[in-house]
C-alpha positions as YAML, in Angstrom:
chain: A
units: angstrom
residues:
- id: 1
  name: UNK
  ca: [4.37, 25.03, -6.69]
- id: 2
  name: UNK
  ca: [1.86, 28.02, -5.82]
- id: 3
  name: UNK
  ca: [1.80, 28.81, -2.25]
- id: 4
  name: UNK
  ca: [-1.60, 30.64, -0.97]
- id: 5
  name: UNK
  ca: [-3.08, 31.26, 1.95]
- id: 6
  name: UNK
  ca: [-6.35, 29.87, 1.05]
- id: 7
  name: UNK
  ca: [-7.51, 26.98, -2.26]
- id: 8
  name: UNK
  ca: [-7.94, 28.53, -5.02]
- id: 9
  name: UNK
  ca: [-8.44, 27.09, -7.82]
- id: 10
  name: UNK
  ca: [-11.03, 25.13, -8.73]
- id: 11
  name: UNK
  ca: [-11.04, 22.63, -12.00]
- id: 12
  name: UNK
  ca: [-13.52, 23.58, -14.71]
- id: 13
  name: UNK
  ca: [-16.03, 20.97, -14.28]
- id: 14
  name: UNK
  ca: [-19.81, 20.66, -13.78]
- id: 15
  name: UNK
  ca: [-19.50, 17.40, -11.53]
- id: 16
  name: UNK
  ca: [-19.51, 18.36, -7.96]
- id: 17
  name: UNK
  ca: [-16.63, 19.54, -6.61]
- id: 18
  name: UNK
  ca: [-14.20, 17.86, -4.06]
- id: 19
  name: UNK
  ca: [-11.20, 18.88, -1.66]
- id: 20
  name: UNK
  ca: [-8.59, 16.25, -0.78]
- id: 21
  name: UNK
  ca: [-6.75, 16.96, 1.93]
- id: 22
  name: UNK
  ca: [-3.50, 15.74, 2.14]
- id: 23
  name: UNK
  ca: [-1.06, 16.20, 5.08]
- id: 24
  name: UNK
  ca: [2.61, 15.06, 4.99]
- id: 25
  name: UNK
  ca: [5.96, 14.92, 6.32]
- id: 26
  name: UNK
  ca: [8.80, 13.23, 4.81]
- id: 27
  name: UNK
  ca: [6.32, 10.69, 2.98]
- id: 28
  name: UNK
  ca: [9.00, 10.62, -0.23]
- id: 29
  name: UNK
  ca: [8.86, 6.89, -0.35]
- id: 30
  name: UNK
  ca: [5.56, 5.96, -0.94]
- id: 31
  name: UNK
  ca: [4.07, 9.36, -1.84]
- id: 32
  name: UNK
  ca: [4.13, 9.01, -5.60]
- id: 33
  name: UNK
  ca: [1.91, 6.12, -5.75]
- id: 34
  name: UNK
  ca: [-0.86, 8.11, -3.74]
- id: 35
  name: UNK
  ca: [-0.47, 11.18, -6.13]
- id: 36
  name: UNK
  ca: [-0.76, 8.68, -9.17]
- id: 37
  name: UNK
  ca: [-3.96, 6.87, -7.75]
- id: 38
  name: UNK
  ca: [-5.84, 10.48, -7.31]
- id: 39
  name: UNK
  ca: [-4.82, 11.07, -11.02]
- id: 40
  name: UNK
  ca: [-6.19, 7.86, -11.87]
- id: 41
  name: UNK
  ca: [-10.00, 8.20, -10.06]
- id: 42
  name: UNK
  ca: [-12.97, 8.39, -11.81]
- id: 43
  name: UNK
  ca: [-14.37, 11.10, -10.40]
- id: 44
  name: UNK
  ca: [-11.48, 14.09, -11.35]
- id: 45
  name: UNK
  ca: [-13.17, 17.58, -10.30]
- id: 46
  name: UNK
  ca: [-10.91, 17.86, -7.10]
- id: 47
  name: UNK
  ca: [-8.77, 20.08, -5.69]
- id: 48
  name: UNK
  ca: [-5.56, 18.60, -3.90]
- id: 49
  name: UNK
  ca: [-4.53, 21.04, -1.25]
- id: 50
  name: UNK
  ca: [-1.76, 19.97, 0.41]
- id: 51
  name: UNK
  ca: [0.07, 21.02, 3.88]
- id: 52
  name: UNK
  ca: [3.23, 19.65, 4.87]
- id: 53
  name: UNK
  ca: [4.62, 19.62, 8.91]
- id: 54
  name: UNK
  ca: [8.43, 21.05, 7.47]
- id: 55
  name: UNK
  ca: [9.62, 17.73, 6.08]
- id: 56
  name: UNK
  ca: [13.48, 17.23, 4.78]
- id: 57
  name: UNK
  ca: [12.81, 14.31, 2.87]
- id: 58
  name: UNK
  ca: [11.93, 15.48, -0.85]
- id: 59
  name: UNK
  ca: [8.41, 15.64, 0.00]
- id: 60
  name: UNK
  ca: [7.95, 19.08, -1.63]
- id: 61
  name: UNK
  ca: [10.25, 18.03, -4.54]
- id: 62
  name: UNK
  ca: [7.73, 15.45, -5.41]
- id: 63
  name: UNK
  ca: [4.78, 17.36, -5.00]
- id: 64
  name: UNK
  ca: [6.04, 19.96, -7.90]
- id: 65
  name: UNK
  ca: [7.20, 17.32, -9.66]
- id: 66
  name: UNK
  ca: [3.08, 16.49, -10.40]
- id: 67
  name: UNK
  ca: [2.64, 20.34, -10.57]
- id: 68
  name: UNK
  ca: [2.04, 19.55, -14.20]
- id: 69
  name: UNK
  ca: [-0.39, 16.87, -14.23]
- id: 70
  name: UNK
  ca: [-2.38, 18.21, -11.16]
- id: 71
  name: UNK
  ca: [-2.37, 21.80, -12.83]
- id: 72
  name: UNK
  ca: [-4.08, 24.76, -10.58]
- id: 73
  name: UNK
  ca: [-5.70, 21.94, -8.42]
- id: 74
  name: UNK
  ca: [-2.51, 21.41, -6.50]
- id: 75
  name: UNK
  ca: [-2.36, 24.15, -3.68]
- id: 76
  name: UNK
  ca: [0.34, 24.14, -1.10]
- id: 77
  name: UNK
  ca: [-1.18, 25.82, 2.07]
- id: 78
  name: UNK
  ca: [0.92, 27.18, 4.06]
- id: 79
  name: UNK
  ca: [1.36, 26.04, 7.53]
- id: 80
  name: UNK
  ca: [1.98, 27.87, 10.83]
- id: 81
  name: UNK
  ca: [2.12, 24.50, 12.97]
- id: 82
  name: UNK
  ca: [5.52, 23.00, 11.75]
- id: 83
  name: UNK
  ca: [5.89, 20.09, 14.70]
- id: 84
  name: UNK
  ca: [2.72, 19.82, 15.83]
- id: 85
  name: UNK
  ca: [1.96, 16.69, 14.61]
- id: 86
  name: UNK
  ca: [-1.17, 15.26, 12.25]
- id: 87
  name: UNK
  ca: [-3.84, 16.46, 13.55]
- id: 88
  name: UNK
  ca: [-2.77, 20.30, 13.62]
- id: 89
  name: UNK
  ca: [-1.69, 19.63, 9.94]
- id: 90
  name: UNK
  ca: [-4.83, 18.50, 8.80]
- id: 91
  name: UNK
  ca: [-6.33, 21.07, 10.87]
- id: 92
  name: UNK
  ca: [-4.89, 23.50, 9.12]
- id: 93
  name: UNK
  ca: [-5.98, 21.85, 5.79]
- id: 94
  name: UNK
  ca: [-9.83, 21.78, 7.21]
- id: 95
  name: UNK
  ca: [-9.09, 25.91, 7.98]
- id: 96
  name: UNK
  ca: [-8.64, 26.23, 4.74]
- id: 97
  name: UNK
  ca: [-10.82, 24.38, 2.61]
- id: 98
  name: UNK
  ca: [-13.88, 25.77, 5.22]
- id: 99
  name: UNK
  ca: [-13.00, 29.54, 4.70]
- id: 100
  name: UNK
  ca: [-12.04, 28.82, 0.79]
- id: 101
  name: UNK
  ca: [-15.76, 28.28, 0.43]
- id: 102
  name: UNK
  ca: [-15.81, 26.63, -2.96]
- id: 103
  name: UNK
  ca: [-15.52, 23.28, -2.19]
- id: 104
  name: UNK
  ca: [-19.23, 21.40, -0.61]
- id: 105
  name: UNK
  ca: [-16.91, 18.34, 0.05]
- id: 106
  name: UNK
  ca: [-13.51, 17.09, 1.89]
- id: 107
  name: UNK
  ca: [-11.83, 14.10, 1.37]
- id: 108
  name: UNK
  ca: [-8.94, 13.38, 3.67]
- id: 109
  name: UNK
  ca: [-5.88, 11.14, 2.51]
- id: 110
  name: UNK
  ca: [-2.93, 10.18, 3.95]
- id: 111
  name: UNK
  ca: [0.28, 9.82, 2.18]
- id: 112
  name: UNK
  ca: [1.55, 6.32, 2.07]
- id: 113
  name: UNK
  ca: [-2.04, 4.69, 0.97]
- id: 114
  name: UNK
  ca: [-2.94, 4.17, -2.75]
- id: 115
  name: UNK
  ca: [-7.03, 4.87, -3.52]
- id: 116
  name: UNK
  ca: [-8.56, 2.46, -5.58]
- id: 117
  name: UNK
  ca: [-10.40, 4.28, -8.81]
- id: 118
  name: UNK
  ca: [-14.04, 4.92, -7.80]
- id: 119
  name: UNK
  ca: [-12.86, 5.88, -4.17]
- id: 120
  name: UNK
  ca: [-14.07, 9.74, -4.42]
- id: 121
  name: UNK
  ca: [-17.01, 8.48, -6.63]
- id: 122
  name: UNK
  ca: [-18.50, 6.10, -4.58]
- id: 123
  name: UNK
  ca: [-18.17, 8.00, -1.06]
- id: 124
  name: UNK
  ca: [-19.70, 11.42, -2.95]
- id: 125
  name: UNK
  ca: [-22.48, 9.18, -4.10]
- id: 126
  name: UNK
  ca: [-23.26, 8.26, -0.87]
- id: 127
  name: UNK
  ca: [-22.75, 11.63, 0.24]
- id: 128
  name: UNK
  ca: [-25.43, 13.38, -2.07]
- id: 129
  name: UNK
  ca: [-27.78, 10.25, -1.01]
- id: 130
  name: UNK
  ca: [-27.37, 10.88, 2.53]
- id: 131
  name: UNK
  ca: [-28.01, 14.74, 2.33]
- id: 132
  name: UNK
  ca: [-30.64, 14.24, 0.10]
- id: 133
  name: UNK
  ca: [-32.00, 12.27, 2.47]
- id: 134
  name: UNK
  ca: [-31.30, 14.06, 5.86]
- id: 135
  name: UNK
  ca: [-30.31, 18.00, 4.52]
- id: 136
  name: UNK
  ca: [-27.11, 19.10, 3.85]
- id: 137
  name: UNK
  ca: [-27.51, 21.58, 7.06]
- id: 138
  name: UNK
  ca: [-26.88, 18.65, 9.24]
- id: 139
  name: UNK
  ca: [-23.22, 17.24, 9.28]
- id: 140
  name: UNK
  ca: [-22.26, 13.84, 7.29]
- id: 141
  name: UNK
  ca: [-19.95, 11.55, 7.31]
- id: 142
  name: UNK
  ca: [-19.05, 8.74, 5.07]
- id: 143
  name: UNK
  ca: [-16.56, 6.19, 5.19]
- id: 144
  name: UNK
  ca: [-15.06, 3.29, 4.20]
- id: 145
  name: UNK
  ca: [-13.27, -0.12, 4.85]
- id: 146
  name: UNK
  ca: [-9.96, -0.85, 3.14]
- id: 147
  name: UNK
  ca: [-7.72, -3.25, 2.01]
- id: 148
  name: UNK
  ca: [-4.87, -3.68, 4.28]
- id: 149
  name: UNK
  ca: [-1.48, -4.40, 2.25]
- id: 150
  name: UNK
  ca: [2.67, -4.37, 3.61]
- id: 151
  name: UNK
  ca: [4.56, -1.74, 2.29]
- id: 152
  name: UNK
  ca: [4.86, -3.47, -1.20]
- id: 153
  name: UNK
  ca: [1.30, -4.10, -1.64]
- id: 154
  name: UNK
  ca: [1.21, -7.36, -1.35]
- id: 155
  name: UNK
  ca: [-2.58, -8.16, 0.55]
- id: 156
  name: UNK
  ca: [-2.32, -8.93, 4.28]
- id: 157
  name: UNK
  ca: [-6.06, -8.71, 4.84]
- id: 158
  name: UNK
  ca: [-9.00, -8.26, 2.10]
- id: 159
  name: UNK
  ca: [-11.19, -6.03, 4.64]
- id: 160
  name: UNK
  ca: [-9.30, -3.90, 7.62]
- id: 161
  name: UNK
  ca: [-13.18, -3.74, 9.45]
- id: 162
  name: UNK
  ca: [-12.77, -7.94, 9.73]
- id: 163
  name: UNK
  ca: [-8.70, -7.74, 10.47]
- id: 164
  name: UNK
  ca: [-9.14, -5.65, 13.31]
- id: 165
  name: UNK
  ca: [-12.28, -6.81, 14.74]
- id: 166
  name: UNK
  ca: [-14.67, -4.10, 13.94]
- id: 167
  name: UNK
  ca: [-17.79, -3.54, 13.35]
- id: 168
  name: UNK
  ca: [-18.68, 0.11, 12.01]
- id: 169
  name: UNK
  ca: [-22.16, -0.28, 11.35]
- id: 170
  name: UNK
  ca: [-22.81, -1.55, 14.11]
- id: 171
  name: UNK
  ca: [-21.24, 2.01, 16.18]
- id: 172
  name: UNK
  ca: [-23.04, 4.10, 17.58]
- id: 173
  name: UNK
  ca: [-22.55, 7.40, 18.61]
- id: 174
  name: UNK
  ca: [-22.13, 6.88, 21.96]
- id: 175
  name: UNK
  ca: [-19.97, 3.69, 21.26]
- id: 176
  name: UNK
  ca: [-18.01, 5.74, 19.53]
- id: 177
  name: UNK
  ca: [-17.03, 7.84, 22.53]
- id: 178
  name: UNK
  ca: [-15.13, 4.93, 23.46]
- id: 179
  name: UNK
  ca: [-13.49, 3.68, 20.37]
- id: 180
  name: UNK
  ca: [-12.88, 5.38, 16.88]
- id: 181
  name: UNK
  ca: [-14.04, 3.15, 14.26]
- id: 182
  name: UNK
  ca: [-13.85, 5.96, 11.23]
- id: 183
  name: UNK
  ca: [-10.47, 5.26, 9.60]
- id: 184
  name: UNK
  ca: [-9.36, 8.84, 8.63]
- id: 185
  name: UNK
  ca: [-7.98, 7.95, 4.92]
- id: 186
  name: UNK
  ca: [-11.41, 7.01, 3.57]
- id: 187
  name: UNK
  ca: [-13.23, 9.93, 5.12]
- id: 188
  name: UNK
  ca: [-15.63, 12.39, 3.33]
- id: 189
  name: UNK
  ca: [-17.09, 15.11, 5.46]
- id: 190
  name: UNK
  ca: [-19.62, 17.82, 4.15]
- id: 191
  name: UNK
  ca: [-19.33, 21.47, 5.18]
- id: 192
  name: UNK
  ca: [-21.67, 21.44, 7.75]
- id: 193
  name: UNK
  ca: [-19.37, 19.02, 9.93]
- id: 194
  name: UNK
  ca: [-16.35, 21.40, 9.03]
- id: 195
  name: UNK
  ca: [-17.85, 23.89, 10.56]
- id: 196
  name: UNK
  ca: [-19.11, 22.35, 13.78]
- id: 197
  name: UNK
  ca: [-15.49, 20.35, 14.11]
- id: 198
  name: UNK
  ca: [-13.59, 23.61, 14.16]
- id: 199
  name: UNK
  ca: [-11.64, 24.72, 15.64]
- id: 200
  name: UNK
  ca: [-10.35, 20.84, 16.98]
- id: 201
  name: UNK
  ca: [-10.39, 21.20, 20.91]
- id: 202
  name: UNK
  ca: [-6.76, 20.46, 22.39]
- id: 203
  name: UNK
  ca: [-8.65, 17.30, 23.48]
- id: 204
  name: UNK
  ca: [-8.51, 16.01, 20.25]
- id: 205
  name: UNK
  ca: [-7.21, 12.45, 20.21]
- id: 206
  name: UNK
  ca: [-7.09, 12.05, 16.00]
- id: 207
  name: UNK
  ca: [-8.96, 14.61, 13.68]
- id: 208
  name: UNK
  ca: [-11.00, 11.52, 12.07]
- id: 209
  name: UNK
  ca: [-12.37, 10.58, 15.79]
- id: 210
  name: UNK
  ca: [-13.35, 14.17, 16.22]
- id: 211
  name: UNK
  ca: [-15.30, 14.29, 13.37]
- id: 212
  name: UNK
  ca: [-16.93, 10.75, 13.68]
- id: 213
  name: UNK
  ca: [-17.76, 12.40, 16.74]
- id: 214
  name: UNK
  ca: [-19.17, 15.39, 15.80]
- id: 215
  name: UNK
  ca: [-20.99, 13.59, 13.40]
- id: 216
  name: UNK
  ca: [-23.28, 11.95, 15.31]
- id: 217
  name: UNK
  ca: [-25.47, 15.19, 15.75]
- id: 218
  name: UNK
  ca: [-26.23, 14.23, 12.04]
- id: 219
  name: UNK
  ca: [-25.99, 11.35, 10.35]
- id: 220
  name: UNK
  ca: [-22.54, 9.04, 9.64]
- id: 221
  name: UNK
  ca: [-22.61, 5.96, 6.92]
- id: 222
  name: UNK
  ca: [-20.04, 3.25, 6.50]
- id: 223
  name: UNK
  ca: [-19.71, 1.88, 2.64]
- id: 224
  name: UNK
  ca: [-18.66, -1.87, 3.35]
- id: 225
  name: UNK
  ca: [-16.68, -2.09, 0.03]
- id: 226
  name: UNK
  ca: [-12.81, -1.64, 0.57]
- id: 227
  name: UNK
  ca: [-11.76, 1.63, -1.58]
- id: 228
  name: UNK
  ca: [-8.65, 2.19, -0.40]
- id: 229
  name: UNK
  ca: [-4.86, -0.13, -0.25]
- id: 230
  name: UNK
  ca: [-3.82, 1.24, 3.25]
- id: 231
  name: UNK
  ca: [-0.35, 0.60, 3.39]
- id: 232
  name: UNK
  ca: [1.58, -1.27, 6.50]
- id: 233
  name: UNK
  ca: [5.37, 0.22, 6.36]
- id: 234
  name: UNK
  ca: [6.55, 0.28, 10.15]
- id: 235
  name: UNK
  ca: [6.10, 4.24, 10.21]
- id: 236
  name: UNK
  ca: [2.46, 4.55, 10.03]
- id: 237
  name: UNK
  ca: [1.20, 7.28, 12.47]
- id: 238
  name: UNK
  ca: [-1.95, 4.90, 12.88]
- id: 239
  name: UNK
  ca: [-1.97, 1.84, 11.55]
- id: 240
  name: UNK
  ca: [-3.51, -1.63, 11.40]
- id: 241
  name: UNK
  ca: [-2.58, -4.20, 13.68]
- id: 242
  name: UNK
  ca: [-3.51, -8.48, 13.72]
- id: 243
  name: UNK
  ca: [-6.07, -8.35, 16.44]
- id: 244
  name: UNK
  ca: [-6.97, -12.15, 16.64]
- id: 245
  name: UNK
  ca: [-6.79, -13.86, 20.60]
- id: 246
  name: UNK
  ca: [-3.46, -15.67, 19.87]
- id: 247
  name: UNK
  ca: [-1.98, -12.06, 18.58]
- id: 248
  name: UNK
  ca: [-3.18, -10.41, 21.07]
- id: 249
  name: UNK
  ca: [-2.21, -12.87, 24.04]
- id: 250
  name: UNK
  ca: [1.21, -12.76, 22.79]
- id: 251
  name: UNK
  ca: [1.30, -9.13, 22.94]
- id: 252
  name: UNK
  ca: [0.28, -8.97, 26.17]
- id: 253
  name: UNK
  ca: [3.36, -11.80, 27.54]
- id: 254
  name: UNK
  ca: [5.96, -9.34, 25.70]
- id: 255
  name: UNK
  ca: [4.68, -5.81, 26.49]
- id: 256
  name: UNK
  ca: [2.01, -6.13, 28.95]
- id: 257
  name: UNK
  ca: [2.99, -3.29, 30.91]
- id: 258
  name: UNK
  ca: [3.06, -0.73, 28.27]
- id: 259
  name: UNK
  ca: [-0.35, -2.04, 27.02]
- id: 260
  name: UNK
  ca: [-1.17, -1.39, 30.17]
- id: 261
  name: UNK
  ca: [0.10, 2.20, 30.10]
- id: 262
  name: UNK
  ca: [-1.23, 2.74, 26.81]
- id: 263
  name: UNK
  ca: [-4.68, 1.61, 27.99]
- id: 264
  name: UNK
  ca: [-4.91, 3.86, 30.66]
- id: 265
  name: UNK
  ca: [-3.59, 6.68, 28.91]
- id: 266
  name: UNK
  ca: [-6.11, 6.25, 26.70]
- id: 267
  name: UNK
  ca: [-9.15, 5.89, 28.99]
- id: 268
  name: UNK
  ca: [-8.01, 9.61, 30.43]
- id: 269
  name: UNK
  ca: [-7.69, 10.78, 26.86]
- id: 270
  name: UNK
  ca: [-11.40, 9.57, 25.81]
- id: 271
  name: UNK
  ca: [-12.57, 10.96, 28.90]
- id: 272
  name: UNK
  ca: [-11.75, 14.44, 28.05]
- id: 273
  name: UNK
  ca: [-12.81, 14.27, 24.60]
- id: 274
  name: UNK
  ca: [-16.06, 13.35, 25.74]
- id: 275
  name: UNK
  ca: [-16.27, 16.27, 27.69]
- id: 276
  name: UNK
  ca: [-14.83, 18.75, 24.92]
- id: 277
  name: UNK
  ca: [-17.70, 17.28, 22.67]
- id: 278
  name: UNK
  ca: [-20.36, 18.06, 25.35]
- id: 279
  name: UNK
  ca: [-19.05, 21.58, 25.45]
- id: 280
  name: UNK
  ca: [-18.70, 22.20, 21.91]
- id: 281
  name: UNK
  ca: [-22.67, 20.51, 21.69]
- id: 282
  name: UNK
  ca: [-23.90, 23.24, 23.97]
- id: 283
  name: UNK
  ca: [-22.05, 25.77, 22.31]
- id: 284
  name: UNK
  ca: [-23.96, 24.90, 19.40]
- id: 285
  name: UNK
  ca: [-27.33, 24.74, 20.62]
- id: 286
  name: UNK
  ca: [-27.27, 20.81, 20.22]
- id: 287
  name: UNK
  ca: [-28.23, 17.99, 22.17]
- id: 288
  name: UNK
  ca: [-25.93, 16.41, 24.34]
- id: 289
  name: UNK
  ca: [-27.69, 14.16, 26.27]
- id: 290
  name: UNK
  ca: [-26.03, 11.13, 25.28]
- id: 291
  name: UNK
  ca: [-22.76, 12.73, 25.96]
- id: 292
  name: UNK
  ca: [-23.84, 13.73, 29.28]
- id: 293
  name: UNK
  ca: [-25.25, 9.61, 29.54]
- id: 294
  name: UNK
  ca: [-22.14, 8.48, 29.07]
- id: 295
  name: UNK
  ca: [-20.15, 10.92, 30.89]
- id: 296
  name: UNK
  ca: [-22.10, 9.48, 33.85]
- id: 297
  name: UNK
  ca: [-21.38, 6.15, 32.90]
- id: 298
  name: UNK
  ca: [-17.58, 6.67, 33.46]
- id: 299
  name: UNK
  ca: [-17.91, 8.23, 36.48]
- id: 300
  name: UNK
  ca: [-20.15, 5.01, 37.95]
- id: 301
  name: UNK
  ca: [-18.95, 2.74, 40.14]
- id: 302
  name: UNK
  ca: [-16.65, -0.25, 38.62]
- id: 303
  name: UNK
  ca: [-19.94, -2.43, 38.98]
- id: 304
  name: UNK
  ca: [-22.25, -0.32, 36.72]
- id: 305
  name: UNK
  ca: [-19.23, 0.13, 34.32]
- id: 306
  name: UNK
  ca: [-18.73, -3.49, 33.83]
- id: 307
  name: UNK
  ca: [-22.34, -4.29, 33.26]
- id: 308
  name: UNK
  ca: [-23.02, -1.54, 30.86]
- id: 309
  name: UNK
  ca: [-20.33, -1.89, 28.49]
- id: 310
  name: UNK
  ca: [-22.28, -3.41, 25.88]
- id: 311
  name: UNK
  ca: [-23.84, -0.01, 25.83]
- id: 312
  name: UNK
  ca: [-21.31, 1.75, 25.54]
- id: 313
  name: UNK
  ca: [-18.44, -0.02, 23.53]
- id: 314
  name: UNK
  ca: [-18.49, -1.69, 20.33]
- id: 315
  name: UNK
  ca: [-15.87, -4.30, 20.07]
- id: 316
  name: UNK
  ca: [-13.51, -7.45, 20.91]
- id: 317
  name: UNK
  ca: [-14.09, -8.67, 24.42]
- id: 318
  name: UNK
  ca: [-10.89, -8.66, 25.27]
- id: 319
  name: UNK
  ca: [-10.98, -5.12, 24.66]
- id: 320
  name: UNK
  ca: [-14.02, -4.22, 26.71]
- id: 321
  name: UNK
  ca: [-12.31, -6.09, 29.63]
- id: 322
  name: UNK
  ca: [-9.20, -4.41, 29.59]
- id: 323
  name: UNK
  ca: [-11.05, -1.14, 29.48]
- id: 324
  name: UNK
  ca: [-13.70, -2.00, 32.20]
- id: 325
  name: UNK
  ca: [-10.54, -2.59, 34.57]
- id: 326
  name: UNK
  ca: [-8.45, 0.15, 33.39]
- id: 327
  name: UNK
  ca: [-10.31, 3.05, 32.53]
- id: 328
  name: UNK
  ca: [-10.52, 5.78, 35.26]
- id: 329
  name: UNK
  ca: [-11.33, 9.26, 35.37]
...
């Protein structure tokens, strides 16, 4: 498989073209199926650039294994982060595709989902609409919900926004300060957003949250239909979890201390990716008034923090109780 240090290689097409962004490490077992669903969508001017985080599985062996039906638009991009972890992988995917310059589009995908057919279709539909509508110079986002399946496909849940208790349209930017509701494997970014996202701040909880974030100095739209099976294995880096009362409940009685943890930890993590979005903002010559609004908000007394959740958070109740009590500075 070519190695390069940027893309390359663009299919000869007059339909838009796409990057899909793939990151993996020692994703052998379910990786073919992914590679055979982007072979199988309807839209097919993509490039697949691929970086992997040093697996020792036969990742690699896989990937030039389709080197044949994927042609020039498989790229392996090298990576200087071996062991850094997701985000840094997919950074260095975003890098790439940004300074490439070919590509108006990025798709990112993980490696143990399967995309349904019109997956890049329908998102680069809405896309074009939404930049049509609001000018490519300001940075989009589109995204979907998904089918949630186990690691055989069989159908746990027909819509992962309804399993976990979301409500994306319903997300604001500033609600989404608090709680990532863009589900990186059926995200489509523009240029623009590349652009303003990089480089990701060390603050960076998960590369789709940044963007969702940064996308709300432009304009973000969530396609209700599920385009994606996202696969439930027991290794997922992020994955779905049952998030009804009695679930939840139970969780609590058998690991309520390291939900506990886990909460916290997370309130100080949101926290300073607030804050690295309000710098990046100003960098940029944007507003970030809201940012600053909510910034405030965390830093209020318990009292004002409890009464202007609503405001602030999208979600469960449950959830907006735990955080009200937990989350500190």
């Amino acid at each position: 498989m070519a190695s390069r240090g940027g893309a390359g290689g663009a299919a000869p097409s007059q339909s838009p073209l796409v990057d899909v962004l793939l990151a993996t490490y020692n994703g052998a077992k379910y990786l073919r199926a992914q590679l055979d669903s982007l072979l199988a969508q309807t839209h097919q001017n993509f490039r697949l650039l691929v970086s992997d985080d040093g697996s020792s599985d036969d990742t690699l062996a896989i990937l030039e294994s389709y080197r044949v039906r994927f042609g020039e638009r498989l790229v392996l991009v090298p990576n200087p982060h071996h062991g850094q972890g997701l985000v840094r992988n997919f950074e260095n995917l975003m890098v790439a595709s940004l300074h490439d310059g070919v590509a108006a589009w990025v798709a990112f995908s993980d490696q143990d989902d399967v995309w349904l057919p019109p997956k890049i279709e329908l998102c680069l539909q809405e896309m074009v609409r939404m930049e049509q509508e609001g000018g490519a110079e300001l940075p989009c986002l589109v995204h979907s919900d998904l089918t949630v399946v186990d690691e055989h496909l069989g159908v746990i849940s027909e819509s992962f926004a309804t399993y976990q208790r979301m409500d994306p349209l319903q997300c604001s930017p500033l609600s989404l300060l608090s709680v990532n509701q863009v589900t990186g494997c059926t995200m489509m970014v523009n240029r623009t957003l590349l652009r303003m996202a990089l480089p990701l701040p060390q603050e960076t909880i998960m590369h789709d949250w940044w963007c969702g974030l940064v996308s709300g100095s432009g304009h973000r739209r969530f396609v209700p239909t599920p385009l994606i099976l996202y696969r439930q294995h027991g290794a997922n880096q992020v994955g779905a979890k049952d998030r009804s009362l009695k679930t939840r409940l139970l969780r609590l009685l058998t690991n309520g201390q390291g939900i506990v943890r886990r909460v916290r930890g997370l309130g100080g993590a949101t926290y300073l990716q607030a804050q690295a979005l309000q710098l990046r903002l100003r960098a940029l010559g944007l507003d970030e008034g809201y940012v600053s609004e909510y910034l405030a908000w965390r830093d209020g007394p318990l009292r004002a923090r409890i009464f202007g959740y609503r405001e602030y958070y999208v979600g469960p109740e449950l959830d907006r109780l735990s955080r009200c009590l937990l989350w500190f500075k």
